[in-house]
CHARMM-style PDB file with segment names, atoms N, HN, CA, C and O in Angstrom:
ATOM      1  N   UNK     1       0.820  -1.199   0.000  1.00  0.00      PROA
ATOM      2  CA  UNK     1       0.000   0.000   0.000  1.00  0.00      PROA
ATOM      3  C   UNK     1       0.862   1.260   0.000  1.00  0.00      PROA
ATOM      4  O   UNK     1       0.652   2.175  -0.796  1.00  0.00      PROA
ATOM      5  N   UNK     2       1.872   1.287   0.943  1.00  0.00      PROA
ATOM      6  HN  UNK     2       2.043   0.543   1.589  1.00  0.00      PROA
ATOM      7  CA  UNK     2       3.013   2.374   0.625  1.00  0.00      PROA
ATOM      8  C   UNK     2       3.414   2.901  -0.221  1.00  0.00      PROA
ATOM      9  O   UNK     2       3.435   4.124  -0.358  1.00  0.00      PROA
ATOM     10  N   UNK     3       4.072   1.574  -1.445  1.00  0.00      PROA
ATOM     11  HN  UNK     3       4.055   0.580  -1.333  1.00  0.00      PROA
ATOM     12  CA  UNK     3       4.210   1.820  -2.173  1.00  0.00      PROA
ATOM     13  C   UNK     3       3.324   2.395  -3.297  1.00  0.00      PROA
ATOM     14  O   UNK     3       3.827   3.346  -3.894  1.00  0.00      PROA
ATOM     15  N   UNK     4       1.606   1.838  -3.859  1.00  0.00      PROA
ATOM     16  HN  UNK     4       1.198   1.065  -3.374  1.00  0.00      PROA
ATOM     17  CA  UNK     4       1.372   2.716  -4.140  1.00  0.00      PROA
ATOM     18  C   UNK     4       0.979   4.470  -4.151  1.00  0.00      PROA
ATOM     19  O   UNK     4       0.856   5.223  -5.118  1.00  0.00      PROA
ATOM     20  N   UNK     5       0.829   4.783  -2.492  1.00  0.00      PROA
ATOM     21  HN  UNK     5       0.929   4.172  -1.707  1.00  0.00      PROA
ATOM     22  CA  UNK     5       0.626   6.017  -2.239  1.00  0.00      PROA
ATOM     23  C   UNK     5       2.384   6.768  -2.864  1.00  0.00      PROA
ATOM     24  O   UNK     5       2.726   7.834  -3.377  1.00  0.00      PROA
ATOM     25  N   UNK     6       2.924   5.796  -2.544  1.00  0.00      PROA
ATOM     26  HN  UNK     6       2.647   4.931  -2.127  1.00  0.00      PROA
ATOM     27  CA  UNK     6       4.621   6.571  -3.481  1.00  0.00      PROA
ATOM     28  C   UNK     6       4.339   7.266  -4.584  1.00  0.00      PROA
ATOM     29  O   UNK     6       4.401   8.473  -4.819  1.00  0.00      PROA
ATOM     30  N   UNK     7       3.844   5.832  -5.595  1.00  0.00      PROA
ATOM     31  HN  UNK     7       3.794   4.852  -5.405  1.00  0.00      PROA
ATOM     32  CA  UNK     7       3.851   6.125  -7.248  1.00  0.00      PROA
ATOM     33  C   UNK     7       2.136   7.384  -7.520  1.00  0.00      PROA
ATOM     34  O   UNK     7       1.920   8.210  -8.406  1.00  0.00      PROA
ATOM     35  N   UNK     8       1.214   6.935  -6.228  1.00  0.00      PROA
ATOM     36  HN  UNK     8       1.389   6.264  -5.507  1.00  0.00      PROA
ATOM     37  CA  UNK     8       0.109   7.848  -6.775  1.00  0.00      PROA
ATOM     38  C   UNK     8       0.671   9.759  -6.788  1.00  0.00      PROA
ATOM     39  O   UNK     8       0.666  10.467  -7.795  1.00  0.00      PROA
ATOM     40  N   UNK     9       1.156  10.257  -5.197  1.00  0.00      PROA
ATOM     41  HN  UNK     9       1.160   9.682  -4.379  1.00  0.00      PROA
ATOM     42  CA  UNK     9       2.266  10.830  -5.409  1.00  0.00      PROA
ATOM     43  C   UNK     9       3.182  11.771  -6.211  1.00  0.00      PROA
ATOM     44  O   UNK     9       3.320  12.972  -6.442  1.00  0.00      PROA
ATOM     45  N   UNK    10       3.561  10.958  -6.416  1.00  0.00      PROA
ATOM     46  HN  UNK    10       3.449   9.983  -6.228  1.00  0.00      PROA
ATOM     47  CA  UNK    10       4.913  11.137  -7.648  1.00  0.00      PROA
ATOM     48  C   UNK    10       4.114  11.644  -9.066  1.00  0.00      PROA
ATOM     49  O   UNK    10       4.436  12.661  -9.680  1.00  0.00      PROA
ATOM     50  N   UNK    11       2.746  10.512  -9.556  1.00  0.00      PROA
ATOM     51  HN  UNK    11       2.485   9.685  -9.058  1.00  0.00      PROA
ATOM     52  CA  UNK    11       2.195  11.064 -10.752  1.00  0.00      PROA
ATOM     53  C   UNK    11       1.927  12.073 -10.575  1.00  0.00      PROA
ATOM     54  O   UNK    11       2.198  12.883 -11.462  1.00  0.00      PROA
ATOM     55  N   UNK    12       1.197  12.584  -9.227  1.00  0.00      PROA
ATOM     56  HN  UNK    12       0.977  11.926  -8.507  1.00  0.00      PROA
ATOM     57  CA  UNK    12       0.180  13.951  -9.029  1.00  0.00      PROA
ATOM     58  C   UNK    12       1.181  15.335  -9.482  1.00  0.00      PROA
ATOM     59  O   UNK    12       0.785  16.300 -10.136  1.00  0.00      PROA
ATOM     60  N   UNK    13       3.063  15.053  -8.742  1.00  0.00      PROA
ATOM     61  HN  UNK    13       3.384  14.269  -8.210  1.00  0.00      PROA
ATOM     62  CA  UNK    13       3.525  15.940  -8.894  1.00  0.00      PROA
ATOM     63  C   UNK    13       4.431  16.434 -10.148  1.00  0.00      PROA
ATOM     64  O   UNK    13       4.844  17.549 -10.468  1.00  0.00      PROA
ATOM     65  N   UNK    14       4.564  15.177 -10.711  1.00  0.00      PROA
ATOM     66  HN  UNK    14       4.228  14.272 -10.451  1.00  0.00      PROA
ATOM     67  CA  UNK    14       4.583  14.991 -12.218  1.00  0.00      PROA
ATOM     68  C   UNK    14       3.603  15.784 -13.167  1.00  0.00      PROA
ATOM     69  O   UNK    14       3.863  16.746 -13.889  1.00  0.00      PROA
ATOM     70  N   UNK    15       2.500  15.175 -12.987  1.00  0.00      PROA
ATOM     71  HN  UNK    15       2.290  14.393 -12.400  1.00  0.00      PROA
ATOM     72  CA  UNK    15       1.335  16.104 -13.850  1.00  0.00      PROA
ATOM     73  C   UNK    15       1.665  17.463 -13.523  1.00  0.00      PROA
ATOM     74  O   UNK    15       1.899  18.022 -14.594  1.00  0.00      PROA
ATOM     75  N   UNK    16       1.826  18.435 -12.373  1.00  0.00      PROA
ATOM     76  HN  UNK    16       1.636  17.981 -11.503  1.00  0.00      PROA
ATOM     77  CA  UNK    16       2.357  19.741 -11.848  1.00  0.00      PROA
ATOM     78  C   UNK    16       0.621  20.473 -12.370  1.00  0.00      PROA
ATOM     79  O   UNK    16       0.397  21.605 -12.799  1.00  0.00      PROA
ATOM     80  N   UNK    17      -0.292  19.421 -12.143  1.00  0.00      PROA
ATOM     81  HN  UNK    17      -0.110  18.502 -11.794  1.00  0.00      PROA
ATOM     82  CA  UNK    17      -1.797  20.210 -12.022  1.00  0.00      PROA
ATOM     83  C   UNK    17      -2.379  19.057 -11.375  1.00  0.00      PROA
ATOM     84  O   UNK    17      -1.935  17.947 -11.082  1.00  0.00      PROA
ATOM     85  N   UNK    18      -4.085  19.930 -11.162  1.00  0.00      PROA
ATOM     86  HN  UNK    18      -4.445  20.832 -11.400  1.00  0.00      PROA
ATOM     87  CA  UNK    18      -5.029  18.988 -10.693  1.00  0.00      PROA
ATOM     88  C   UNK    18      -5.249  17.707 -11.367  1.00  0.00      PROA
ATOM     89  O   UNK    18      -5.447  17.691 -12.582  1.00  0.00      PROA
ATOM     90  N   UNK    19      -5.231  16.716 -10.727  1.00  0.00      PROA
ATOM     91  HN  UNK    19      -5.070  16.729  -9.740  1.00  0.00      PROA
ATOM     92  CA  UNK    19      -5.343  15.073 -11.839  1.00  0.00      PROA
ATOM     93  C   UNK    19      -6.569  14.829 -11.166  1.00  0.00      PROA
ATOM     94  O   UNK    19      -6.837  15.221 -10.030  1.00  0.00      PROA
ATOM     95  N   UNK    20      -7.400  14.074 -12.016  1.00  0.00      PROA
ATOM     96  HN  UNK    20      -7.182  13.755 -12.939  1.00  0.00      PROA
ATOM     97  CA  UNK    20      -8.656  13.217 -11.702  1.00  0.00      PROA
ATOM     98  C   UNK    20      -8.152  11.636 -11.496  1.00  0.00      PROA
ATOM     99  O   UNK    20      -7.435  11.217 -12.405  1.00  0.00      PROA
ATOM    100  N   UNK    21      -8.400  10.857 -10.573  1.00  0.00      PROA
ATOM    101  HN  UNK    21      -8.982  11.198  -9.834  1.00  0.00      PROA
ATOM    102  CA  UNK    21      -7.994   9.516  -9.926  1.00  0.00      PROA
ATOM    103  C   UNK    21      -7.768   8.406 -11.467  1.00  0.00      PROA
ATOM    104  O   UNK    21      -6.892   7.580 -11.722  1.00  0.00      PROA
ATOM    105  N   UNK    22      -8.700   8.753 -12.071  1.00  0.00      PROA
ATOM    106  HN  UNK    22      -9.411   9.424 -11.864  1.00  0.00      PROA
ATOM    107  CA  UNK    22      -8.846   8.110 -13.257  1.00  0.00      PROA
ATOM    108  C   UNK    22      -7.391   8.136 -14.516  1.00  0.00      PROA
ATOM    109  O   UNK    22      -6.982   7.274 -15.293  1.00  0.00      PROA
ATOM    110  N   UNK    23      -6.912   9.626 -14.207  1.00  0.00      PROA
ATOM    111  HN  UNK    23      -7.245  10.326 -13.575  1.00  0.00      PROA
ATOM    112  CA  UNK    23      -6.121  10.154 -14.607  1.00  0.00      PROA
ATOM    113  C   UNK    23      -4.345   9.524 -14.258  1.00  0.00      PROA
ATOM    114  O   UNK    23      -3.266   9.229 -14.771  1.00  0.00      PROA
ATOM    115  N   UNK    24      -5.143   9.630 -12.941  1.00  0.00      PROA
ATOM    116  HN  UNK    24      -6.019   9.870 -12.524  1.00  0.00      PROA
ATOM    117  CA  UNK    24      -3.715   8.521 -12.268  1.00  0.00      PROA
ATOM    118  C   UNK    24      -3.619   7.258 -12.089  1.00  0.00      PROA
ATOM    119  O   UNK    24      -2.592   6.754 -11.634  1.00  0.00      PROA
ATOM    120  N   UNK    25      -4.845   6.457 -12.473  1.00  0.00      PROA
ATOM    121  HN  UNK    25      -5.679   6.867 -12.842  1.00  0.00      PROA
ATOM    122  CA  UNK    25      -4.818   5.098 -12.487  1.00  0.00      PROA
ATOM    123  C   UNK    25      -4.575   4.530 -13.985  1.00  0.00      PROA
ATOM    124  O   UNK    25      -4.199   3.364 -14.109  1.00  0.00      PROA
ATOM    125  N   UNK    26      -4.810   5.438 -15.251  1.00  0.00      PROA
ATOM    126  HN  UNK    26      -5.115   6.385 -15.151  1.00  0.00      PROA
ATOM    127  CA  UNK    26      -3.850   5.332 -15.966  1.00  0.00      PROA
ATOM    128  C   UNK    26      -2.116   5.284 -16.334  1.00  0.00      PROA
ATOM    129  O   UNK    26      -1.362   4.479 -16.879  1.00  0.00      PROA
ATOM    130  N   UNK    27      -1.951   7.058 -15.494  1.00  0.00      PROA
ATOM    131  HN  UNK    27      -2.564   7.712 -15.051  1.00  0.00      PROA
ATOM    132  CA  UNK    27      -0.298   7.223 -15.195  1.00  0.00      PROA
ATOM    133  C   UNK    27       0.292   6.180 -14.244  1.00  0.00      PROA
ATOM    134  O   UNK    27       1.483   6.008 -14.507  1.00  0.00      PROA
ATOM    135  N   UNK    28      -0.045   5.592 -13.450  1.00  0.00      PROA
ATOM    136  HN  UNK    28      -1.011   5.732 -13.237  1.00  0.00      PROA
ATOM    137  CA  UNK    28       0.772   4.244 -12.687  1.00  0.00      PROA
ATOM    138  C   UNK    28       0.148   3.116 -13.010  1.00  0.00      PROA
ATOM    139  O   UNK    28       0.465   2.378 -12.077  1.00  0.00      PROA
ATOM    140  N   UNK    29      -0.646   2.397 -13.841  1.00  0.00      PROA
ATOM    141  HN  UNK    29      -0.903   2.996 -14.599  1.00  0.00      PROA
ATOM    142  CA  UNK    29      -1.229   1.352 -13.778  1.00  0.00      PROA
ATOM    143  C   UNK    29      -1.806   0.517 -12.720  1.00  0.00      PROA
ATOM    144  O   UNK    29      -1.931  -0.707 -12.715  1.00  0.00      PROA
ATOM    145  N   UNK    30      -2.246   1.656 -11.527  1.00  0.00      PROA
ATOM    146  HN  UNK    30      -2.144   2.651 -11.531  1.00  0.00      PROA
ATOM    147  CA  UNK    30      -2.646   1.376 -10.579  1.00  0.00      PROA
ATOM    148  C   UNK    30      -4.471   0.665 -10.760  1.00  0.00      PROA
ATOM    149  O   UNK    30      -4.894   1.017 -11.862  1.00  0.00      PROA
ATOM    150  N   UNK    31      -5.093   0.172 -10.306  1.00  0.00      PROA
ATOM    151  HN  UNK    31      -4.749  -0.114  -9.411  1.00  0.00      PROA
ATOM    152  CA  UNK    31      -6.145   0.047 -10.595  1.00  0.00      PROA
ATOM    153  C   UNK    31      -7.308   1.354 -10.000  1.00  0.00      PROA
ATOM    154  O   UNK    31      -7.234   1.804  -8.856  1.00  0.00      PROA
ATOM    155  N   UNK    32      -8.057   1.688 -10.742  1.00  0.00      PROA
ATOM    156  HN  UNK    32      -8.118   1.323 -11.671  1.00  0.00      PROA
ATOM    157  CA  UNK    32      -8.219   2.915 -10.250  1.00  0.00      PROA
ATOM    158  C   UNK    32      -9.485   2.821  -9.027  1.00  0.00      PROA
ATOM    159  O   UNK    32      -9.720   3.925  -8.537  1.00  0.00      PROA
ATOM    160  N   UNK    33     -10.263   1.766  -8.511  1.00  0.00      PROA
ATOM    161  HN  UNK    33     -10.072   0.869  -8.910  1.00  0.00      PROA
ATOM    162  CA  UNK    33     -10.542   1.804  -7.077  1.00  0.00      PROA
ATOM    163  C   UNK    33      -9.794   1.982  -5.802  1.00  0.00      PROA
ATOM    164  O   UNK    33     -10.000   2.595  -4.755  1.00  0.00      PROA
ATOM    165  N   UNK    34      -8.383   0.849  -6.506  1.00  0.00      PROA
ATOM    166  HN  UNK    34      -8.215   0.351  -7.357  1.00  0.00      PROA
ATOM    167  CA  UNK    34      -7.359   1.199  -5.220  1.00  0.00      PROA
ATOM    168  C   UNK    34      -6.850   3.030  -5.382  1.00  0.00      PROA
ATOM    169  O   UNK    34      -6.530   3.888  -4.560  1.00  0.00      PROA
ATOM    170  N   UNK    35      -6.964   3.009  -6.575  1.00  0.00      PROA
ATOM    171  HN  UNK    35      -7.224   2.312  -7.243  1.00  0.00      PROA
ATOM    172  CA  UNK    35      -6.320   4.547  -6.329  1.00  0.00      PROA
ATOM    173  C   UNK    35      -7.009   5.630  -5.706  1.00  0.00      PROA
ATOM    174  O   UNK    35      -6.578   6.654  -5.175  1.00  0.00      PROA
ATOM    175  N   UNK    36      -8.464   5.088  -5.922  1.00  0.00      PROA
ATOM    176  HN  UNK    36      -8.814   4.256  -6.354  1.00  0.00      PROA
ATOM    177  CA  UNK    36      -9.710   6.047  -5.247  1.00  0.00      PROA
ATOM    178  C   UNK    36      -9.824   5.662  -3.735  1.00  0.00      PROA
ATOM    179  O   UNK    36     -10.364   6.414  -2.923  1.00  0.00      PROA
ATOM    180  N   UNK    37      -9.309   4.499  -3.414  1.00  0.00      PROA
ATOM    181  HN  UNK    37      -8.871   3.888  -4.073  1.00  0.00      PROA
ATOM    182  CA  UNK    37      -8.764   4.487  -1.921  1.00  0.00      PROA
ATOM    183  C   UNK    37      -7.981   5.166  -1.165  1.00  0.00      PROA
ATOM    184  O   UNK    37      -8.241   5.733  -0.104  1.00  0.00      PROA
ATOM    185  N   UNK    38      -7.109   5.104  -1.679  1.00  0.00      PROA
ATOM    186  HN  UNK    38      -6.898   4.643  -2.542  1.00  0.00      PROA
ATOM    187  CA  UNK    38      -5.626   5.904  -1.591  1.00  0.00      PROA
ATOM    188  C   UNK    38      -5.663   7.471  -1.510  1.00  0.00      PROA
ATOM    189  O   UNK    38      -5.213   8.051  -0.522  1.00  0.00      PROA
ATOM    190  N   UNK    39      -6.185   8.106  -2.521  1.00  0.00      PROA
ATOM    191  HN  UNK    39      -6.550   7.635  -3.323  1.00  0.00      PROA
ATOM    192  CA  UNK    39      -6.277   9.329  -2.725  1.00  0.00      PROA
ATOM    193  C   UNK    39      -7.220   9.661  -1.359  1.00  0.00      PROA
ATOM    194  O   UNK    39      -6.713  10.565  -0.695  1.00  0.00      PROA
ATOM    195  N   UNK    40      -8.514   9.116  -0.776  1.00  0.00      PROA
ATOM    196  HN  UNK    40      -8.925   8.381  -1.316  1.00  0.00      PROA
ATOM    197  CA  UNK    40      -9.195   9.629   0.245  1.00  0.00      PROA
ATOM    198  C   UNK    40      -8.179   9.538   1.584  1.00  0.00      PROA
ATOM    199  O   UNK    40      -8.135  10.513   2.335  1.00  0.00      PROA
ATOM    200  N   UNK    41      -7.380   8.370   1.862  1.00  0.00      PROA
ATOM    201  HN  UNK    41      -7.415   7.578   1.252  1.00  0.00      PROA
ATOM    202  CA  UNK    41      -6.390   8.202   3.170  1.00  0.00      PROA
ATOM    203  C   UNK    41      -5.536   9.133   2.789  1.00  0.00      PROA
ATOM    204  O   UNK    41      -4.956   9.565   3.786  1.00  0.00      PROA
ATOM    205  N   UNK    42      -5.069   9.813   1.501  1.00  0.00      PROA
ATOM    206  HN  UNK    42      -5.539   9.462   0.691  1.00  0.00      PROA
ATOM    207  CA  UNK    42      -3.892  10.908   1.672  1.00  0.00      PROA
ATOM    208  C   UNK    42      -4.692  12.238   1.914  1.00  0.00      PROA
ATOM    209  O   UNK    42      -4.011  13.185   2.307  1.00  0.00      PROA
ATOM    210  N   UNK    43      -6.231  12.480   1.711  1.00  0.00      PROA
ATOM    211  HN  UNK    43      -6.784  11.710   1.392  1.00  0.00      PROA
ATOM    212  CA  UNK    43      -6.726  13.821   1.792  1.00  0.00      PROA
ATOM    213  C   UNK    43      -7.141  13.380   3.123  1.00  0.00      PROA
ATOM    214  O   UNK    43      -7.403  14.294   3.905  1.00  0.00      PROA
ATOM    215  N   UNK    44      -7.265  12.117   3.576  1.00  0.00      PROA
ATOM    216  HN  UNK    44      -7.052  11.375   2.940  1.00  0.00      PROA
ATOM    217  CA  UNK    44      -7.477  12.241   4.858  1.00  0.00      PROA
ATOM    218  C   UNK    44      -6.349  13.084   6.112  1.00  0.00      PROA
ATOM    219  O   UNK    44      -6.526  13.703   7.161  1.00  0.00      PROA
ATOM    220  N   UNK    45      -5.277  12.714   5.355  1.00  0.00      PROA
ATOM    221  HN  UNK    45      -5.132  12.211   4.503  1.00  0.00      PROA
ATOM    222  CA  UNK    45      -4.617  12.620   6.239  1.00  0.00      PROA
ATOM    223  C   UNK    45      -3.833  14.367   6.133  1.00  0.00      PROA
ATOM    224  O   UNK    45      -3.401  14.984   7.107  1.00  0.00      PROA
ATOM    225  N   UNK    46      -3.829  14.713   5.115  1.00  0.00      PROA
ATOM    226  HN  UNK    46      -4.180  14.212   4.324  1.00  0.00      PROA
ATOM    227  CA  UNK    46      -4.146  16.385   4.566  1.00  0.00      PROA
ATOM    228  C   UNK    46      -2.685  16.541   3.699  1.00  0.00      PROA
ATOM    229  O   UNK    46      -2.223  17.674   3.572  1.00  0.00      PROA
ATOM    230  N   UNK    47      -1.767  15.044   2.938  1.00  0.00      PROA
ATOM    231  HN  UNK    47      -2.143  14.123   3.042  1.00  0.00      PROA
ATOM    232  CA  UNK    47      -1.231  14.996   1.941  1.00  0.00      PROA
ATOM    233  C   UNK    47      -1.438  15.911   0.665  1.00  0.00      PROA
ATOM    234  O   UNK    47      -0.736  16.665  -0.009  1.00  0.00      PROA
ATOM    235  N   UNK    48      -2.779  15.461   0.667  1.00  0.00      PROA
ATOM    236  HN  UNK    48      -3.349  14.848   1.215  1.00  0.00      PROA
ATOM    237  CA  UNK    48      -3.309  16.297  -0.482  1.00  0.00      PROA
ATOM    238  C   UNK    48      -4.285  17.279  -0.848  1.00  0.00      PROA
ATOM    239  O   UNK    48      -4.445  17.712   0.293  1.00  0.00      PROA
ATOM    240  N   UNK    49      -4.828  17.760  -1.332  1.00  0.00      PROA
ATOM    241  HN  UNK    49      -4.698  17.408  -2.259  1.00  0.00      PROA
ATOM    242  CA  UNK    49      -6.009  18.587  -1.282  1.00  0.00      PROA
ATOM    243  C   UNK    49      -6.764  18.623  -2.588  1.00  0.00      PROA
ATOM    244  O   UNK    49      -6.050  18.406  -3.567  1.00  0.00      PROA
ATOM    245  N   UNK    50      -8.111  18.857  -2.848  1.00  0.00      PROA
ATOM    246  HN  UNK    50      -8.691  19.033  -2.053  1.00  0.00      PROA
ATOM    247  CA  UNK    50      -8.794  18.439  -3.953  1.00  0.00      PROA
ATOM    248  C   UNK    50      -9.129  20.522  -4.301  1.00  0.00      PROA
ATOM    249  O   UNK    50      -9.694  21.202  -3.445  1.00  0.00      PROA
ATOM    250  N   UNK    51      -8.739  21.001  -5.373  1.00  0.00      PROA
ATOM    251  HN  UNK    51      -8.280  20.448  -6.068  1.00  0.00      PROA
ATOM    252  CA  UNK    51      -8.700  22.215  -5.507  1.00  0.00      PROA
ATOM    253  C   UNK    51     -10.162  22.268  -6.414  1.00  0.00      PROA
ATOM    254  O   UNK    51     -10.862  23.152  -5.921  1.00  0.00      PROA
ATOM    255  N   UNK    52     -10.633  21.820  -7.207  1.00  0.00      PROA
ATOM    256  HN  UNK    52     -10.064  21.102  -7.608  1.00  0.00      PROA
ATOM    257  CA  UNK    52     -11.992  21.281  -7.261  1.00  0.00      PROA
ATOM    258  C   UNK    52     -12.305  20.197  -7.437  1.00  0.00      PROA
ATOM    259  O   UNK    52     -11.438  19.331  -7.543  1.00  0.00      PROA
ATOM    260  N   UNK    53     -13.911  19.834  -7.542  1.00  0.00      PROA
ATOM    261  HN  UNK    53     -14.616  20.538  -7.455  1.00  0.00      PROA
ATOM    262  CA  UNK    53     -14.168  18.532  -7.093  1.00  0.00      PROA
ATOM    263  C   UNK    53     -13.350  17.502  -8.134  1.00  0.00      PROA
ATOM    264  O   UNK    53     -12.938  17.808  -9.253  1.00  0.00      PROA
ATOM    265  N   UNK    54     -13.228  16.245  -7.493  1.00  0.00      PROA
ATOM    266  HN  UNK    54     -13.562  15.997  -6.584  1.00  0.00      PROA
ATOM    267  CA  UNK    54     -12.971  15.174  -8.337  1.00  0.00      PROA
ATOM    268  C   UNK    54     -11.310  15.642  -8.921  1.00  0.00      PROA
ATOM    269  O   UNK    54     -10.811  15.179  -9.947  1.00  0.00      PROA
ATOM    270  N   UNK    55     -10.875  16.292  -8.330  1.00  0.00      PROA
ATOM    271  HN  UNK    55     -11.281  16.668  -7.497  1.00  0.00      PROA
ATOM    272  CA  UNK    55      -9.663  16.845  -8.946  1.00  0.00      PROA
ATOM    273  C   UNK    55      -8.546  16.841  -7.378  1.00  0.00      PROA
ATOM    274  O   UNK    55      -8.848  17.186  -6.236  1.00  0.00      PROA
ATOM    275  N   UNK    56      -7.434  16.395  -7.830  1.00  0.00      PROA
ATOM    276  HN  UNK    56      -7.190  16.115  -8.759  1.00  0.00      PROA
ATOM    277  CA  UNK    56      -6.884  16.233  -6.467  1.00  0.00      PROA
ATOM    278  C   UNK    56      -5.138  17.307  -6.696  1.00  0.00      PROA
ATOM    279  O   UNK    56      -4.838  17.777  -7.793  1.00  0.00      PROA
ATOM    280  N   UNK    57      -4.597  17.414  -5.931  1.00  0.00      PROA
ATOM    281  HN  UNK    57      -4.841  17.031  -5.040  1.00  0.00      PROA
ATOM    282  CA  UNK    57      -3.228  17.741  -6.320  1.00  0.00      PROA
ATOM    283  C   UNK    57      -2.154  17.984  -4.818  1.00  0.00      PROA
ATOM    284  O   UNK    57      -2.453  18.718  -3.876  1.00  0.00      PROA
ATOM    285  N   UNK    58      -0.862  17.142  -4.936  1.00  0.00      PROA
ATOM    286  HN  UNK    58      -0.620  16.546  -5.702  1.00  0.00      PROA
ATOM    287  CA  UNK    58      -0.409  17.596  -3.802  1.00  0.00      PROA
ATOM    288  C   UNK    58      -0.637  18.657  -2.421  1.00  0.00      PROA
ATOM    289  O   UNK    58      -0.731  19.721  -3.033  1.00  0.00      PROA
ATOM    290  N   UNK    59      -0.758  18.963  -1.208  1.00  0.00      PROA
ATOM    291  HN  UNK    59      -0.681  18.099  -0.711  1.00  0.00      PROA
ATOM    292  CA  UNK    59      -0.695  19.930  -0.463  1.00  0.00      PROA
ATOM    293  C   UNK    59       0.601  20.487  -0.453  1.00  0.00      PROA
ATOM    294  O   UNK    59       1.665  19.870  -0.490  1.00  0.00      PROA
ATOM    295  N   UNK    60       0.440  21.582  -0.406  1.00  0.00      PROA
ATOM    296  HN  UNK    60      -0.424  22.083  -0.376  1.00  0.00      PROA
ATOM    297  CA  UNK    60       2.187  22.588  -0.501  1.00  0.00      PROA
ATOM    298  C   UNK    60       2.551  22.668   0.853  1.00  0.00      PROA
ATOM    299  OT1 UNK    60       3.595  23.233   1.179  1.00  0.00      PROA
TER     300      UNK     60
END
């Protein structure tokens, strides 16, 4: 699981904009439920922030 929150991550700051989960379960070949998992435990945890809906992007 680590590891994918690594690679989800890494795509978001790669893209250097808002990505849609879908967006990133393409860019890592992640499957994109786990990635829609993932993405809520990192905004849970305030990793990330969703600048509008359905749209996510690193926290600065």
């Amino acid at each position: 699981m680590e590891e994918n929150k690594a690679k989800i991550l890494a795509a978001m700051k790669a893209a250097n904009k808002p990505v849609r989960p879908g967006d990133i379960a393409k860019a890592t070949g992640i499957e994109s439920d786990v990635v829609s998992k993932i993405i809520k435990q990192l905004k849970d945890e305030g990793t990330i922030v969703s600048p509008k809906r359905c749209f996510y992007s690193p926290a600065n």
